[in-house]
N, CA, C and O of each residue as an XYZ file, in Angstrom:
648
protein
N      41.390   -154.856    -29.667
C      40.469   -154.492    -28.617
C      41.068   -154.786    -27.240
O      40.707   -154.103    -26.282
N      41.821   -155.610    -27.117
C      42.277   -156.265    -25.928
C      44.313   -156.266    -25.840
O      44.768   -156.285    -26.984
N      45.150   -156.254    -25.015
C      46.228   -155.947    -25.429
C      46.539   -157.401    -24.100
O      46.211   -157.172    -22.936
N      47.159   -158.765    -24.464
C      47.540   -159.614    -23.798
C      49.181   -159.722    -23.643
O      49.915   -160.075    -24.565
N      49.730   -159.279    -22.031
C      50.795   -159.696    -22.314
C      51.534   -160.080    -20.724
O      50.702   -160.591    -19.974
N      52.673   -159.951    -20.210
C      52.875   -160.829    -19.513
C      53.918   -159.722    -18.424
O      54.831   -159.200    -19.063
N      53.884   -159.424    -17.270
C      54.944   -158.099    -17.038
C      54.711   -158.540    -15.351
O      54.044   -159.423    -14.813
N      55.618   -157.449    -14.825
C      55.681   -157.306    -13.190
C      54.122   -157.007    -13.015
O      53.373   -156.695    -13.941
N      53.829   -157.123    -11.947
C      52.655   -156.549    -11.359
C      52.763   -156.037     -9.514
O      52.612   -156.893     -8.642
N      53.005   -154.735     -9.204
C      53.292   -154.951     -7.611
C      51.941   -154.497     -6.941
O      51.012   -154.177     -7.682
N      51.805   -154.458     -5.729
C      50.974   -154.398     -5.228
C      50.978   -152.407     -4.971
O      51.983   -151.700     -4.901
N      49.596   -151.979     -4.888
C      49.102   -150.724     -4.753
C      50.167   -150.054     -3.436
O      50.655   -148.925     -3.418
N      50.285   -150.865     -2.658
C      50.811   -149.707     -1.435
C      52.613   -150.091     -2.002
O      53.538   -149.467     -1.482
N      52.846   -151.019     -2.944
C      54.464   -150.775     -3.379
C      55.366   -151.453     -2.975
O      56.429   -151.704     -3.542
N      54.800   -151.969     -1.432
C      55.626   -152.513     -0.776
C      56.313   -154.012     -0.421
O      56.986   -154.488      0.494
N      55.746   -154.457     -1.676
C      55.779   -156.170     -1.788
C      56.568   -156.713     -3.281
O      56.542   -156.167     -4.384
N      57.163   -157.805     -2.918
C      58.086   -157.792     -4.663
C      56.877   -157.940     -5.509
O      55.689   -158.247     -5.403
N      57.818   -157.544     -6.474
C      56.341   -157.718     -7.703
C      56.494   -158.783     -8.198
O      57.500   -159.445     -7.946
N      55.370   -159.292     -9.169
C      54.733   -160.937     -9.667
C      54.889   -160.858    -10.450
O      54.524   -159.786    -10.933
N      55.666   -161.994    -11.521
C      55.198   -162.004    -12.728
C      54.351   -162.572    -13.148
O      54.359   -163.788    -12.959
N      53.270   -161.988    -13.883
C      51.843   -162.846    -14.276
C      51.330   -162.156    -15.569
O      51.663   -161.036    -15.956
N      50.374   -163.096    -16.233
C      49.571   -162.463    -17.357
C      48.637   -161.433    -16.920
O      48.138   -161.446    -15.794
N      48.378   -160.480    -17.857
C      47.546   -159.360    -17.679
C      46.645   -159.151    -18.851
O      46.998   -159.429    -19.996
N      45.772   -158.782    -18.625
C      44.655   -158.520    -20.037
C      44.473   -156.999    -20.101
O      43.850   -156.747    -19.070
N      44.615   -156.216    -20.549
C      44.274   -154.482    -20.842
C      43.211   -154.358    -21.981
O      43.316   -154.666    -23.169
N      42.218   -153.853    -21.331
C      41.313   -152.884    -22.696
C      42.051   -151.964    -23.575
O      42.833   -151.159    -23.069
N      41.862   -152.015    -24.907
C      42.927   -150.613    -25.596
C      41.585   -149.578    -25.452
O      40.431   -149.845    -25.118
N      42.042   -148.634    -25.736
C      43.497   -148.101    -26.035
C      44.294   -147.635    -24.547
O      43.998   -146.894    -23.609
N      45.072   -148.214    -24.781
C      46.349   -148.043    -23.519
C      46.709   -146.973    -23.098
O      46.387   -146.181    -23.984
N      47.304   -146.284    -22.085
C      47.992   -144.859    -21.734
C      49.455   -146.003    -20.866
O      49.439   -147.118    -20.347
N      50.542   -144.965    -21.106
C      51.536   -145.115    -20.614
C      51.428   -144.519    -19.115
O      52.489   -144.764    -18.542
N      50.931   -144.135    -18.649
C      50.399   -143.227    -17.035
C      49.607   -142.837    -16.986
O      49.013   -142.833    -18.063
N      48.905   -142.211    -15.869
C      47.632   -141.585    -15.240
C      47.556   -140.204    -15.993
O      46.493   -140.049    -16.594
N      48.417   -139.212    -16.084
C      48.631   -138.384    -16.810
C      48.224   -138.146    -18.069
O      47.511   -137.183    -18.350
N      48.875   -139.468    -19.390
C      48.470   -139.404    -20.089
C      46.867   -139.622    -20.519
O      46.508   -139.334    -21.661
N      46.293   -139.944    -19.914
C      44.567   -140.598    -19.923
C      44.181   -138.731    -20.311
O      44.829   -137.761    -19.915
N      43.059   -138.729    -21.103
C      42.193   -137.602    -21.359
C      41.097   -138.506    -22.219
O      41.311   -139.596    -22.750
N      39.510   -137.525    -22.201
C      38.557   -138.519    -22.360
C      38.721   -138.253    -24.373
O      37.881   -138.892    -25.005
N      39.520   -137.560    -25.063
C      39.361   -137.845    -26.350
C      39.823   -139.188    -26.819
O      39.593   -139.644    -27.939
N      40.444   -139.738    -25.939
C      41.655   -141.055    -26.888
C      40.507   -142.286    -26.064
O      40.767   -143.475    -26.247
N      39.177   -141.883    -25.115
C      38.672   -142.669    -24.766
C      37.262   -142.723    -25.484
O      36.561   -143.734    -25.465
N      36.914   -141.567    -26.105
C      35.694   -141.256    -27.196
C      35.240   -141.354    -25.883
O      34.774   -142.472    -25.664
N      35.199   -140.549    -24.863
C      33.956   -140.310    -23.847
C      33.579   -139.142    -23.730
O      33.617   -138.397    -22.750
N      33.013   -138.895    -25.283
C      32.367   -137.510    -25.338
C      30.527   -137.903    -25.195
O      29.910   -138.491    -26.084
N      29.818   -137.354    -23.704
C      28.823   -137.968    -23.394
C      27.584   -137.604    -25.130
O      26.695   -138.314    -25.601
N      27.976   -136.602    -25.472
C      26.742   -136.803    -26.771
C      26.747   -137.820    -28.005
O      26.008   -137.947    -28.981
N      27.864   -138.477    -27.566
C      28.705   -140.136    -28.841
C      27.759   -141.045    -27.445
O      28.548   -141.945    -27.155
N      27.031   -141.138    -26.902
C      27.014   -142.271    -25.824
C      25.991   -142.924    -26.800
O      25.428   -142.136    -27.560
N      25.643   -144.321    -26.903
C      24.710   -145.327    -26.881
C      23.951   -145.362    -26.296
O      22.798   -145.365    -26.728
N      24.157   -145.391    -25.437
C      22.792   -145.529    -24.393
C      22.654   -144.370    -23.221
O      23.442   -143.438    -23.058
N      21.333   -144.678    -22.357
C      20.872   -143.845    -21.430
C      22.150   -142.905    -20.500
O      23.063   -143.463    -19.891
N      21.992   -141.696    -20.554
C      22.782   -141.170    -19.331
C      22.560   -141.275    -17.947
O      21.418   -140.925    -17.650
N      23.480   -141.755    -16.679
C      22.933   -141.871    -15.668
C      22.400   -140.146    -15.394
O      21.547   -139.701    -14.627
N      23.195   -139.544    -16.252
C      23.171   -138.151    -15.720
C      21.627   -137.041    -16.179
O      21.290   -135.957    -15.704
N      21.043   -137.803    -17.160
C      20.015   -137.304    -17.933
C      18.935   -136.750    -16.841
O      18.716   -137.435    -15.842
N      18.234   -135.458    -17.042
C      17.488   -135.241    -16.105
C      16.315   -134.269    -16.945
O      16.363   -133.770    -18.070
N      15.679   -134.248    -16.311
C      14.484   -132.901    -16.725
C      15.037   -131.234    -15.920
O      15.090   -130.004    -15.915
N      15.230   -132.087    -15.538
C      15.950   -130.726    -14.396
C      17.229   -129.804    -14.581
O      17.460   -128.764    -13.964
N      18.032   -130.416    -15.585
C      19.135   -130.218    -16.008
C      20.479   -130.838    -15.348
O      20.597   -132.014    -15.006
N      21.338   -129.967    -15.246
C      22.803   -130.928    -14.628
C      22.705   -130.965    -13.335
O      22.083   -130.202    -12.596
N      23.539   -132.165    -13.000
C      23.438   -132.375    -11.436
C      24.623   -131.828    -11.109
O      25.410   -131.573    -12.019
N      25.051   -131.481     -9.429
C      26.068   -130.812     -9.258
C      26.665   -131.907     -8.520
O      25.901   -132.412     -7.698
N      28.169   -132.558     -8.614
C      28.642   -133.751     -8.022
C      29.900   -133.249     -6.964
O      30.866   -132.598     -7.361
N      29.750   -133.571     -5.897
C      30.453   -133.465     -4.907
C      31.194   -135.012     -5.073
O      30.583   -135.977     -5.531
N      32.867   -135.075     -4.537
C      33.597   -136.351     -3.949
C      34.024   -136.151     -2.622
O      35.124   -136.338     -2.101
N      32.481   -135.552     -1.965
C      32.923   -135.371     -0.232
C      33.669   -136.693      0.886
O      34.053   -136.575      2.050
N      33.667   -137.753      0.099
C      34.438   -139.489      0.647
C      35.507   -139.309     -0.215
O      35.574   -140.493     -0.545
N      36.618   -138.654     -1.004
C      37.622   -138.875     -1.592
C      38.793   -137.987     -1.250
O      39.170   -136.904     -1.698
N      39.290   -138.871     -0.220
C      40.519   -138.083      0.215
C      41.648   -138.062     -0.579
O      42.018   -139.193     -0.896
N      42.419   -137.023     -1.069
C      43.696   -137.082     -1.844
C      44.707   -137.929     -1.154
O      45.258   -138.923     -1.628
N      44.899   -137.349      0.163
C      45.961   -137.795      0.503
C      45.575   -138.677      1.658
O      44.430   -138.529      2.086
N      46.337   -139.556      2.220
C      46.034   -140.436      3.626
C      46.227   -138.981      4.778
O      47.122   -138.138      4.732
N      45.098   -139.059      5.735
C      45.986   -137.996      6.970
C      47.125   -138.665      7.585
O      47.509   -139.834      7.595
N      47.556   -137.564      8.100
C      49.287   -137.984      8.481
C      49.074   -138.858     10.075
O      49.811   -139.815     10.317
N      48.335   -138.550     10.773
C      48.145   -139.356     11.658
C      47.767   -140.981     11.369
O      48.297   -142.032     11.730
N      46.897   -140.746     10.757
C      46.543   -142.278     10.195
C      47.840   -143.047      9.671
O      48.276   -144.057     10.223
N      48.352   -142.508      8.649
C      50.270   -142.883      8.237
C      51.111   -143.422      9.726
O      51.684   -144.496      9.906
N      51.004   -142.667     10.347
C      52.186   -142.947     11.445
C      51.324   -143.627     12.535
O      51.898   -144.368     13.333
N      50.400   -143.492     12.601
C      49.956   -144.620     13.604
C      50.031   -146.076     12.796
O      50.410   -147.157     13.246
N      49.526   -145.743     11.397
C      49.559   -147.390     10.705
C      51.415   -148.292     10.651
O      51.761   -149.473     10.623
N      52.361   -146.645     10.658
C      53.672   -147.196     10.546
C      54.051   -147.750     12.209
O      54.641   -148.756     12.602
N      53.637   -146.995     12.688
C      53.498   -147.526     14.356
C      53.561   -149.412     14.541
O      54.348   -150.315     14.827
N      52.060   -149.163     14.129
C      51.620   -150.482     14.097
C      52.240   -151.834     13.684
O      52.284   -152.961     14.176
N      52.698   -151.235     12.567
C      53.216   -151.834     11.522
C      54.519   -152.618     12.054
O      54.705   -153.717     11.532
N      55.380   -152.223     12.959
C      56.404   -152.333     13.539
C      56.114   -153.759     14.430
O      56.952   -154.661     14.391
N      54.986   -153.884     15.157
C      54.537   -155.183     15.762
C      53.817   -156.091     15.427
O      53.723   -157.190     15.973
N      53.233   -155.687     14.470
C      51.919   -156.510     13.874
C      51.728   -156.921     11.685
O      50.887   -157.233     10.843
N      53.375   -156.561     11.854
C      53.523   -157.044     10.370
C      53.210   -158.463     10.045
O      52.486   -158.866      9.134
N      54.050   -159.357     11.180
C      53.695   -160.319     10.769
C      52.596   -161.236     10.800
O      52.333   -162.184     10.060
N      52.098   -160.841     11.646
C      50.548   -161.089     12.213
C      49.643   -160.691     10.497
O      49.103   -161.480      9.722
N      49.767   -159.451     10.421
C      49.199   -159.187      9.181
C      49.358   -159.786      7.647
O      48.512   -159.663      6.760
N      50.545   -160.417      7.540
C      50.919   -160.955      6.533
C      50.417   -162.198      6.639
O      50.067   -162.688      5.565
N      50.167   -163.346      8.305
C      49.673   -164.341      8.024
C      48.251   -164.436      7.721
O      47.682   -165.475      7.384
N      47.564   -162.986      7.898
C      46.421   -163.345      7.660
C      45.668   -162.622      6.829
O      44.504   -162.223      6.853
N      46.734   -162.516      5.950
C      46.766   -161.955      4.743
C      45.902   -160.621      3.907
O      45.334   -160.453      2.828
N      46.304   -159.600      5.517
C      45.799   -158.231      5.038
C      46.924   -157.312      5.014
O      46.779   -156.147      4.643
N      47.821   -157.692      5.321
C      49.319   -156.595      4.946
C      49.194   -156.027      4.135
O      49.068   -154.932      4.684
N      49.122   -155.860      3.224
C      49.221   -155.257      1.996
C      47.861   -154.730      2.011
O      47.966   -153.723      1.311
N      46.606   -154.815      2.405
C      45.885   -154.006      2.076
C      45.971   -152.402      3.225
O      45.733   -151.210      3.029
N      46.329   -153.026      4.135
C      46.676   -152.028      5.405
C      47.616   -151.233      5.148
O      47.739   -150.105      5.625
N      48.430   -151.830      4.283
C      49.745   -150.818      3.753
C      49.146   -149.924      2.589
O      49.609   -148.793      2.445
N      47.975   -150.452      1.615
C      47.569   -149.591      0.922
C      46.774   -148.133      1.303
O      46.832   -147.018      0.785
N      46.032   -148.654      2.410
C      45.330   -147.241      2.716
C      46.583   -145.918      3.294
O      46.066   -145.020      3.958
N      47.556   -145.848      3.146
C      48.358   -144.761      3.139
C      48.857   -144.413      1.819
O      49.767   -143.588      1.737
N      48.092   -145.246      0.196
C      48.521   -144.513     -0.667
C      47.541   -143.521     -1.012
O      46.339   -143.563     -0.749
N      48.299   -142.441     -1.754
C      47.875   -141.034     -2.645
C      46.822   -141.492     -3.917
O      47.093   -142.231     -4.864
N      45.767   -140.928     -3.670
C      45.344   -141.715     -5.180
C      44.616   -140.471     -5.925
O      43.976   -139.584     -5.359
N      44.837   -140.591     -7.227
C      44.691   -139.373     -7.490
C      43.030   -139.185     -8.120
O      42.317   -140.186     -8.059
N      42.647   -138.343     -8.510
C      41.448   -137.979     -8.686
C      41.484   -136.955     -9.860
O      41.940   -135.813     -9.796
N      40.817   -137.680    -11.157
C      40.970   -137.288    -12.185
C      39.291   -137.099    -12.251
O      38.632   -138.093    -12.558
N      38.612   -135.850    -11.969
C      37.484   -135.924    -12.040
C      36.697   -136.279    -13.787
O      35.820   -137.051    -14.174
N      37.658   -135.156    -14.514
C      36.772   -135.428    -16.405
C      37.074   -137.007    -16.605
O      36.318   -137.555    -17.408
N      38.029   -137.800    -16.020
C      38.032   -139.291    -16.650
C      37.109   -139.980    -15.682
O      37.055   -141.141    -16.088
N      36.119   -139.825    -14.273
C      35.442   -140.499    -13.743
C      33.966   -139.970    -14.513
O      32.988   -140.653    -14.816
N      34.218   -138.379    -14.718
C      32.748   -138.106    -15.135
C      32.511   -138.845    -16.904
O      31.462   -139.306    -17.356
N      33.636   -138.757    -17.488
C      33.379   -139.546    -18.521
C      33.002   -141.201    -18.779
O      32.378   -141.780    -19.667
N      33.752   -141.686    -17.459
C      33.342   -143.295    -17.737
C      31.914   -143.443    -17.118
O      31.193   -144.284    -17.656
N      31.289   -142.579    -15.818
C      29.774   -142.443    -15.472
C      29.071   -142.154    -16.432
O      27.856   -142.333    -16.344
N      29.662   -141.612    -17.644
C      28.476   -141.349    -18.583
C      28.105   -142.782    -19.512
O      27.017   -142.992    -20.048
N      29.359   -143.737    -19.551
C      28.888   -145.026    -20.286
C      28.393   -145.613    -19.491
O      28.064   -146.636    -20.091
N      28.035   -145.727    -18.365
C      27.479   -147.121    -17.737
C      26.033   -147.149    -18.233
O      25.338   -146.209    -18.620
N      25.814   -148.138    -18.153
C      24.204   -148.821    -18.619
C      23.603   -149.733    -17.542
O      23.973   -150.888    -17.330
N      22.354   -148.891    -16.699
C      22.167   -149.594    -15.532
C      21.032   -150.474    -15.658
O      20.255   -150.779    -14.753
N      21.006   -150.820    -16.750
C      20.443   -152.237    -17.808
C      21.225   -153.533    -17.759
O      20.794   -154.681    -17.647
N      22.158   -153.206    -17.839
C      22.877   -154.274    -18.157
C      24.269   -153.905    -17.141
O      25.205   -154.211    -17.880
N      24.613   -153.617    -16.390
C      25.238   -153.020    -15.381
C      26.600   -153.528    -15.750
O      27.265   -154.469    -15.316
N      26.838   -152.554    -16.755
C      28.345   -152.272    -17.560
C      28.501   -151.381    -17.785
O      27.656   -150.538    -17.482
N      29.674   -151.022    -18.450
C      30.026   -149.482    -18.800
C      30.029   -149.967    -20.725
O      30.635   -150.997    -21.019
N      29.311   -149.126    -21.903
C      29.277   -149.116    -23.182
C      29.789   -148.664    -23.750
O      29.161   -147.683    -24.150
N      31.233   -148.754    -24.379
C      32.261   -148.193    -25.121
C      32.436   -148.341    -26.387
O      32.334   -149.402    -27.003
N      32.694   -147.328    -26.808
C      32.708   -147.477    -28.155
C      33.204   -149.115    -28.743
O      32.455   -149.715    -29.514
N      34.581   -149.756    -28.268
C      35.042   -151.084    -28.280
C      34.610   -152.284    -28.270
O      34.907   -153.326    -28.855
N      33.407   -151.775    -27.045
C      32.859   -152.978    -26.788
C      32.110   -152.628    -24.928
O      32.407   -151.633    -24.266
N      31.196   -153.685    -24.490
C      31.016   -153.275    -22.857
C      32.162   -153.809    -22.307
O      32.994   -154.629    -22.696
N      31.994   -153.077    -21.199
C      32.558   -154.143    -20.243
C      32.411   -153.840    -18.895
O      31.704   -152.891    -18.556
N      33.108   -154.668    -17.927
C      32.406   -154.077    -16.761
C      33.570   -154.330    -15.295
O      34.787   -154.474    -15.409
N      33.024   -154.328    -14.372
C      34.291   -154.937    -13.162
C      34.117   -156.099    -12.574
O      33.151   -156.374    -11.863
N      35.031   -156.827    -12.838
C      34.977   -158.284    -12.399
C      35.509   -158.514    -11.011
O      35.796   -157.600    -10.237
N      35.636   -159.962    -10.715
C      35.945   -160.484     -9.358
C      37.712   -160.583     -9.635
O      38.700   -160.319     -8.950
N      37.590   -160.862    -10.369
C      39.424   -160.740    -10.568
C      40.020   -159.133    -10.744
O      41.118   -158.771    -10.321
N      39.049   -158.272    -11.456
C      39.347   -157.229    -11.121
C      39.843   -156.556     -9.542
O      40.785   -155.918     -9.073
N      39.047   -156.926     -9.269
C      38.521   -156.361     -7.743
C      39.962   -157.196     -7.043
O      40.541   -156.570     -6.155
N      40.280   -157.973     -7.263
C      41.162   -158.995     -6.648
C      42.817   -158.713     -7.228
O      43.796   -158.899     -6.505
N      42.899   -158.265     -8.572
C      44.045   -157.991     -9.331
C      44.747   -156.485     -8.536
O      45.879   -156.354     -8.070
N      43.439   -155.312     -8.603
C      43.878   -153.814     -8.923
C      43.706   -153.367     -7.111
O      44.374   -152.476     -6.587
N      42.793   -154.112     -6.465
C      42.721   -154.041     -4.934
C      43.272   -154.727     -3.680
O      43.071   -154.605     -2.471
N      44.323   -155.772     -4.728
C      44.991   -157.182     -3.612
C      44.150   -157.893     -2.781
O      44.620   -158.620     -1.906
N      42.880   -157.761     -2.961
C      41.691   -158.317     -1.954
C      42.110   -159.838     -2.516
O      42.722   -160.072     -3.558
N      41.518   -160.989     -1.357
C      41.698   -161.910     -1.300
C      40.357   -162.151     -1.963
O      39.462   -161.309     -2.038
N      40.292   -163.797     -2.594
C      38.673   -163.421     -2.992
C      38.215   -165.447     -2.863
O      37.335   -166.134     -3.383
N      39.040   -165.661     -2.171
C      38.590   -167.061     -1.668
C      38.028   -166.899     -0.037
O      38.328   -166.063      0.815
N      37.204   -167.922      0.005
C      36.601   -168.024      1.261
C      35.283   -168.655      1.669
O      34.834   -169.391      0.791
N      34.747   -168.590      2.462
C      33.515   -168.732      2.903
C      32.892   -167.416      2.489
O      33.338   -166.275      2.614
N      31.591   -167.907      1.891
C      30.411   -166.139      1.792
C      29.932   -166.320      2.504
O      30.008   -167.350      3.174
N      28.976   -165.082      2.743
C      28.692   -164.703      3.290
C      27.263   -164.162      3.143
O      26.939   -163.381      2.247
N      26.201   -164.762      4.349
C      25.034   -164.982      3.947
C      24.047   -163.948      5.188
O      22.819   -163.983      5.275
N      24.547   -163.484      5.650
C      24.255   -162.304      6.813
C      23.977   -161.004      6.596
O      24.879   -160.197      6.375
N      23.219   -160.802      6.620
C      23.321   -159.080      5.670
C      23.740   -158.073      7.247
O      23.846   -158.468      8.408
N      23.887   -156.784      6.703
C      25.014   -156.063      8.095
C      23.141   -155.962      9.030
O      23.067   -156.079     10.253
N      21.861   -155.737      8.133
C      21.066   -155.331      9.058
C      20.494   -155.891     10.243
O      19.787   -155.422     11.135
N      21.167   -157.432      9.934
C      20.592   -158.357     11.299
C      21.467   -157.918     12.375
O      20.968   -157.822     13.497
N      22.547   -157.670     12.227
C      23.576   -157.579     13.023
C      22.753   -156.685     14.381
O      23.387   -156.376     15.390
């Protein structure tokens, strides 16, 4: 169910040596983005367990990814490489380099593997239900696959007082 083992890990924008550290993977595994299709994931939505977010009286919904840019715009790139030139190190001490370097990567957009994993979530238990087993996104997730820092002071302010 689980594949434990121990490898490089670099950061999303590429540009940092890579770590060696333990890693945990859900199976079944793909060797690349490419290889992923929803049969080797059994995310055929009429196999689901539970509720569809997508279920309606109305029939299918039509889904726009009007917030999902393929590519970074090119201005944004060269002003960030701009930047980048004076304020690397500044950024590295305060440890957002690497996320600033990420927003100029390509990310791709595999719509049948997002519409297939929206069909397991269970907003019961606010996981995704796989044939394997649930599971869901953690704080180390978020911290592993996004380089986000995840120590600190919280934060007890909501944006609406502001």
């Amino acid at each position: 169910m689980m594949e434990v083992r121990e490898d490089f890990m670099t950061s999303p924008a590429g540009d940092s040596q890579p770590t060696f550290r333990t890693a945990h993977f859900l199976k079944p595994l793909a060797k690349s983005i490419h290889e992923l299709t929803l049969n080797e994931f059994n995310l055929n939505p009429s196999s689901s367990s539970t509720r569809s977010v997508f279920e309606s009286n109305e029939g299918c919904f039509e889904i726009h990814f009007n917030g999902w840019r393929y590519h970074p715009l090119v201005k944004w790139v060269k002003w960030v490489d701009q930047l980048q030139l004076k304020y690397e190190p500044v950024w590295k001490k305060a440890g957002i380099f690497e996320d600033i370097m990420s927003t100029k990567s390509h990310i791709i957009n595999n719509k049948d593997l997002v519409y297939g994993v929206v069909e397991k979530w269970c907003s019961e238990t606010n996981t995704f239900v796989f044939p394997f087993g649930e599971a869901t996104i953690t704080l180390e997730d978020v911290m592993v696959l996004g380089g986000y820092p995840v120590l600190g002071d919280p934060i007890f302010t909501s944006l609406e007082d502001q």
